[in-house]
C-alpha positions in Angstrom: 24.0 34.6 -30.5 25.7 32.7 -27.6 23.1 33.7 -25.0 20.4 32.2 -27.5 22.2 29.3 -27.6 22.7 29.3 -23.6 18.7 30.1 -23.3 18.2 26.7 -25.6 20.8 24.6 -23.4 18.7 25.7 -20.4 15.7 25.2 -22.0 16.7 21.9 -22.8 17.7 21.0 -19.5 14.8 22.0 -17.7 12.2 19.8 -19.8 14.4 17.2 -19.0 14.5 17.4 -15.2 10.9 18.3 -15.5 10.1 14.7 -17.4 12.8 13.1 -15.0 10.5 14.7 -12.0 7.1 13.5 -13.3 8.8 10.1 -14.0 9.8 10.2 -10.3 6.4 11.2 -9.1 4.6 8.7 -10.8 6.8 5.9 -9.6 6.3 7.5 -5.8 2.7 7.2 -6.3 2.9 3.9 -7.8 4.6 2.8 -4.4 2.6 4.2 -1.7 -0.7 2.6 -3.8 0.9 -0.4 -3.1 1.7 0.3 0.7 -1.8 1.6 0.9 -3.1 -1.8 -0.3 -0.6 -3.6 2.3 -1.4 -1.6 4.9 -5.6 -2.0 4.8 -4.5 -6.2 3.9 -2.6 -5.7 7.7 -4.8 -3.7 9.5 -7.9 -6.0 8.4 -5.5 -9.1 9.9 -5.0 -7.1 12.7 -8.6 -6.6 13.4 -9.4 -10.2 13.0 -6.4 -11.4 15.1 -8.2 -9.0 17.8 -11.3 -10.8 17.3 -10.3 -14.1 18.0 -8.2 -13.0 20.8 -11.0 -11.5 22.6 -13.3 -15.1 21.8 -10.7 -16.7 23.4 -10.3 -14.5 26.6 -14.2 -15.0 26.5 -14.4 -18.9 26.1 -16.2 -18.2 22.9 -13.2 -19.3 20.7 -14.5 -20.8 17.5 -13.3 -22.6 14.5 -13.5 -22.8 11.1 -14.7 -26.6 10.1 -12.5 -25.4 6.6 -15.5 -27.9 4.5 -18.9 -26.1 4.9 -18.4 -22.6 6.3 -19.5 -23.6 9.9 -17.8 -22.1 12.9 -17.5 -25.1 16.1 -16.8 -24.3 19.7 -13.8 -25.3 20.8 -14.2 -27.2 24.2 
């Protein structure tokens, strides 16, 4: 009798950690999604932070004239 109610404590125990472990997991993935977003957001800022550093190197540096989607030279 007692080691059926020792197999049910353990029984008990393990779903638990197992919920606890999927609860974990999910809230892991959760956060590298979110790193995974930030990460592509940087690397595309990066890129066009590149960009404009090479137009400038090049005396090609434009601008944005912010009213109707035209890009000036700056002189």
């Amino acid at each position: 009798m007692i080691c059926v109610v020792k197999c049910q404590v353990l029984t008990k125990e393990y779903y638990a950690l197992q919920t606890s472990m999927e609860k974990r997991v999910s809230e892991l993935e959760m956060v590298v999604t979110e790193k995974s977003v930030k990460l592509t957001t940087y690397e595309k800022l990066e890129h066009e932070l590149d960009e404009v550093v090479l137009q400038a190197a090049d005396g090609q540096f434009l601008i944005d004239d912010g009213m109707h989607g035209c890009k000036l030279p700056i002189n």
